[in-house]
C-alpha positions in Angstrom: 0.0 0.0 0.0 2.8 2.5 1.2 4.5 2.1 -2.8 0.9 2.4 -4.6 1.0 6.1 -2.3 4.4 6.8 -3.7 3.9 6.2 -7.1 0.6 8.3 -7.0 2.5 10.5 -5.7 5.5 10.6 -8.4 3.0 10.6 -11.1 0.7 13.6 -9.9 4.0 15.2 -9.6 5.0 14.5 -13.5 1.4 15.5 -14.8 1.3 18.7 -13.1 5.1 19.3 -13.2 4.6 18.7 -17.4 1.5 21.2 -17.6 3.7 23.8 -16.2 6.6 23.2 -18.4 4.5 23.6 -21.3 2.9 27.1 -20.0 7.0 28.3 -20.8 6.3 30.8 -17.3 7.5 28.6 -15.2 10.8 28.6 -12.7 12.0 25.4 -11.6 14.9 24.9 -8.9 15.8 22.9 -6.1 15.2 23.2 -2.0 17.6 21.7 0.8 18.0 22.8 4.4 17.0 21.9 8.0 14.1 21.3 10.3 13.2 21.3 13.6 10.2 19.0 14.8 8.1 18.4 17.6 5.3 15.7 17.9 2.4 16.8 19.8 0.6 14.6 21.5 3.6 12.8 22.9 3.9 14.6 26.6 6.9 16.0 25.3 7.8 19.7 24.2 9.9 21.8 22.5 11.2 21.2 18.8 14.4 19.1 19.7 14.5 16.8 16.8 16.5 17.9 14.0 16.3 16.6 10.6 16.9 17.0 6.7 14.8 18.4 3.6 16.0 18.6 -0.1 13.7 18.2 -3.0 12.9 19.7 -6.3 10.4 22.7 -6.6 8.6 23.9 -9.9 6.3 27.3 -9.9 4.2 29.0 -12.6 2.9 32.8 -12.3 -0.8 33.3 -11.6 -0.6 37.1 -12.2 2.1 39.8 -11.3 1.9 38.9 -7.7 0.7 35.3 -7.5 2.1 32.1 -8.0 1.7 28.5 -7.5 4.3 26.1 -6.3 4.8 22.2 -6.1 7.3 20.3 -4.5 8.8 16.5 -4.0 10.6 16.8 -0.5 12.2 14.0 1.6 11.9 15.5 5.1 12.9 14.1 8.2 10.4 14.6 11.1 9.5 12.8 14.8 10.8 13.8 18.4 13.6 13.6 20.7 14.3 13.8 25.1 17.6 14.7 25.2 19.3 13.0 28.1 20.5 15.6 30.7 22.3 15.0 33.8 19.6 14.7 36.5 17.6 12.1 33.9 19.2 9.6 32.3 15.8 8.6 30.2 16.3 9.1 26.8 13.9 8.7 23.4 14.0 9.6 20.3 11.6 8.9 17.0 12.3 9.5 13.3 9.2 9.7 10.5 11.1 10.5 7.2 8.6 11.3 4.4 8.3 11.9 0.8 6.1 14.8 0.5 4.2 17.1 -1.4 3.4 21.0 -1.0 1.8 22.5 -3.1 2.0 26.4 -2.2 0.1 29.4 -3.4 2.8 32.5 -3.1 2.1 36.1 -3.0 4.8 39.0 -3.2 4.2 41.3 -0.7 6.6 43.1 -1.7 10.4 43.2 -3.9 12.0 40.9 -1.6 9.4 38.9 0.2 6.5 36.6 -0.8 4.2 35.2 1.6 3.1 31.5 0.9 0.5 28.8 2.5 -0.8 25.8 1.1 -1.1 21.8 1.8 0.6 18.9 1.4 0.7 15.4 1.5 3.4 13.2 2.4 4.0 9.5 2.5 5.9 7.4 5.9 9.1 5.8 4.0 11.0 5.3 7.6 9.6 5.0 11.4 11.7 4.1 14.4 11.0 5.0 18.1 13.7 3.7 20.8 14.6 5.1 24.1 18.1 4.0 26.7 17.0 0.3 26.4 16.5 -0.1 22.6 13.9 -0.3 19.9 10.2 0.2 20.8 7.9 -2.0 19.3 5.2 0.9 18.7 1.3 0.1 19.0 -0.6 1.8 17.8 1.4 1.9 14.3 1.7 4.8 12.4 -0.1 5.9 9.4 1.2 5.2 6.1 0.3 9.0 4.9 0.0 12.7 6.3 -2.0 15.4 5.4 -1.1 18.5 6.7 -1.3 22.3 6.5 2.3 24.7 5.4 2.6 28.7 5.9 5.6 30.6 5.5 7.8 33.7 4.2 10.6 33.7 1.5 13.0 36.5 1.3 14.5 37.0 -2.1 18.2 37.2 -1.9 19.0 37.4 -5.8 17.6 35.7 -9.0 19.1 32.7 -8.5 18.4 31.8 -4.1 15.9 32.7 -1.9 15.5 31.7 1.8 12.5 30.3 3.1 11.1 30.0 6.7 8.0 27.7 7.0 5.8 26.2 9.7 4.0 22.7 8.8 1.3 20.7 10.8 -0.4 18.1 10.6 -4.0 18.4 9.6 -4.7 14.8 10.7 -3.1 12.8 13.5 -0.5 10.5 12.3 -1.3 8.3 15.4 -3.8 7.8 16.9 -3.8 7.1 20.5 -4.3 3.9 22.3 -7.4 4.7 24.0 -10.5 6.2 21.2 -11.0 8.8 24.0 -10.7 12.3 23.4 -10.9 15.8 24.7 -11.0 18.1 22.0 -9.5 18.3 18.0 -5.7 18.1 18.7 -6.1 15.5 22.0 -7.2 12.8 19.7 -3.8 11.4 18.6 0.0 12.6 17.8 0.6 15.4 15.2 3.5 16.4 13.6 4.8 19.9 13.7 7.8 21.5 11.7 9.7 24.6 11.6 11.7 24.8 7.9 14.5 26.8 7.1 15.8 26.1 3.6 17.6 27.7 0.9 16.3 27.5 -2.6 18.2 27.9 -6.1 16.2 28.4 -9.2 17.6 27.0 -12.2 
């Protein structure tokens, strides 16, 4: 099931990746940098997991201040308890995902351009383990996320841009063990992500 989602995936990104090619007002480029992730739900806080991104980006102009944007990213998300000296508990868990933005951008203004937008990613990797090994995680997690991007590019030339960007998930991508819930976002984990990447346009 988890290769039919990533060849859906690779295929919506050829169709709509050609139909911008063709419209010849297009920019194409790539997008690597780092992130810093939180799970929430997990009784945990702060964003102490660090991971990777890199993918490919391509955009097409709406009108002279909007654009749309898609993406292929490999990102790598979950949660970390460092170990300090009063504690030696430690844990740590990595969801690395293909995924999918697709952004709407505005320019607000020479150098900046506001940008929000979904995306959809697909679990490639999962590991949890704390100080005595591997966990054996139950619930498991889902195969797919679905969540919700915002963020703020400043131009630096023609060429690179950096990007800032916040991602959540619109859907947990586990649910807890117990069906009981409080409210929206106490009815399961939910990834959350602060970008910062560079981007070079081609």
């Amino acid at each position: 099931m988890r290769s039919l989602h990533v060849l859906l995936i690779l295929f919506l990104w050829m169709i709509v990746g050609g139909t911008f090619a063709e419209a010849q007002r297009f920019e194409a480029g790539l997008r690597i940098g780092m992130a810093a992730t939180q799970v929430g739900g997990d009784q945990l806080e702060g964003f102490d997991k660090a991971g990777l991104l890199g993918g490919l980006f391509v955009a097409r102009d709406l009108s002279e201040r909007t654009s749309l944007s898609m993406e292929m990213l490999y990102i790598q998300k979950g949660s970390r308890k460092p170990v300090d000296k009063d504690d030696n508990s430690y844990y740590r868990l990595r969801l690395n995902y293909l995924e999918v933005p697709l952004m709407v951008r505005y320019k607000a203004g020479k150098k900046f351009l506001l940008e929000a937008g979904p995306s959809f990613g697909v679990l490639v990797f999962a590991q949890e383990d704390d100080q005595l090994g591997v966990i054996e995680y139950a619930p498991p997690f889902n195969d797919w996320e679905l969540a919700g991007n915002a963020g703020l590019q400043y131009l630096l030339n023609e060429k690179w841009n950096v990007d800032v960007r916040y991602s959540v998930s619109v859907l947990p991508v586990r649910p807890f063990r117990s069906s009981y819930y409080y409210s929206y976002w106490d009815r399961g984990q939910f990834n959350e992500v602060v970008q910062l990447s560079f981007n070079y346009s081609f």
